[in-house]
N, C-alpha and C positions, 0 to 999 in steps of 0.2 A: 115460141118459147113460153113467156107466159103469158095464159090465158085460164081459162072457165075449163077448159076438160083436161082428163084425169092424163099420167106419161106415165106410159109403161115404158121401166127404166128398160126389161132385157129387150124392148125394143129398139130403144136406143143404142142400148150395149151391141145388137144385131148391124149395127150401121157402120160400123169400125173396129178393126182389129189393132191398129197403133198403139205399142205402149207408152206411158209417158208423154202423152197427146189427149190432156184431158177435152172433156166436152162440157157444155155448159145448157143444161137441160133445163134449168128456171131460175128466177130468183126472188128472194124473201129479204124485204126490205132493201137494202145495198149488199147483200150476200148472195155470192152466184152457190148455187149446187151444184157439181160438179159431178161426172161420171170418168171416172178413169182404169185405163189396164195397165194393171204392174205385172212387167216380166222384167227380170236379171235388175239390174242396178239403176239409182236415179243417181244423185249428185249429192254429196252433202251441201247444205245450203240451213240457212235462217228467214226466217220472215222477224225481221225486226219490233214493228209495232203489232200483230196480230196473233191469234191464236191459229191453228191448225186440225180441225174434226178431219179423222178417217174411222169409217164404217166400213167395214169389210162385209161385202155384198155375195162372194163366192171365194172360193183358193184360201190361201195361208199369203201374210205379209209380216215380214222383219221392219222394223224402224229401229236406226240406230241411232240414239240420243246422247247427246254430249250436256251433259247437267249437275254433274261438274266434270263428274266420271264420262267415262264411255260404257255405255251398256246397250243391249239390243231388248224390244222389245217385241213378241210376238203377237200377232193376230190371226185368227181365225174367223170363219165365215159368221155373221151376227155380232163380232165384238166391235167394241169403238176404241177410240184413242184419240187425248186431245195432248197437241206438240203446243208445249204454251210458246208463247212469242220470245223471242230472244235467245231460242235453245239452236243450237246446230242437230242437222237432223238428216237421216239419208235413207231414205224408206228403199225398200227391197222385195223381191218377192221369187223364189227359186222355182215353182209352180206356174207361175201366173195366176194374175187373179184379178174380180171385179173389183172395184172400189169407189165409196158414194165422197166425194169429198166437201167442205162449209166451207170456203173464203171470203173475205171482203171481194167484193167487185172490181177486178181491175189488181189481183194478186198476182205478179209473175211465179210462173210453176216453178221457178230456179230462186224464188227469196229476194231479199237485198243483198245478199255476197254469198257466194257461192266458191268452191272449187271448180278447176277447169271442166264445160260441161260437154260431155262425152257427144258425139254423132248423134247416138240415138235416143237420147231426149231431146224433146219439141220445147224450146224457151217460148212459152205465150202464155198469154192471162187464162186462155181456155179458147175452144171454138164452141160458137153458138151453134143450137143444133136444128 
């Protein structure tokens, strides 16, 4: 994970096709990087104390943000989007698509509360790769 040479991320992205089954491909300071595929629905959930970076790496992604309103936010391939901490948030993606993710080390991918979480999301901090 980390070390001295260079990760090619679509390498990694090459290793797993699981949506919602992030990977954890280095880390900088106490923040893992994370690689992820979003297809169909996550969970809504919160990460309480942290913020949330997504970088859309390939495909289209919706996040739907609860801030005070509900509203949806779109991303496309190159854009980012930071879920400040204490927001509900339920990212999406109707394509499928890559996604570079920034947490604290040790973030479950379902928040501190969450709604009931469906079969096919993966509740883990991330797998190392």
């Amino acid at each position: 994970m980390v070390g001295m040479n260079p990760i090619d991320l679509n390498e990694v992205l090459a290793t797993f096709d699981a949506a919602w089954s992030p990977r954890i491909v280095t880390r900088v300071n106490d923040y893992d990087i994370r690689l992820a595929r979003f297809d169909g629905e996550h969970v809504w959930h919160v990460h309480t104390d942290t913020d949330e970076f997504f970088l859309v790496l390939d495909g289209e992604i919706e996040i739907g943000v609860r801030d005070p309103d509900e509203r949806v936010v779109t991303l496309s391939r190159g854009q980012v989007f930071v879920v400040p901490k204490g927001t509900f948030h339920k990212p999406s993606s109707k394509t499928g698509a890559s996604v570079l993710l920034v947490e604290p080390a040790g973030t479950l991918s379902v928040g501190d509360a969450h709604d009931e979480v469906p079969e096919h999301v993966d509740v883990t901090t991330g797998h190392l790769v």
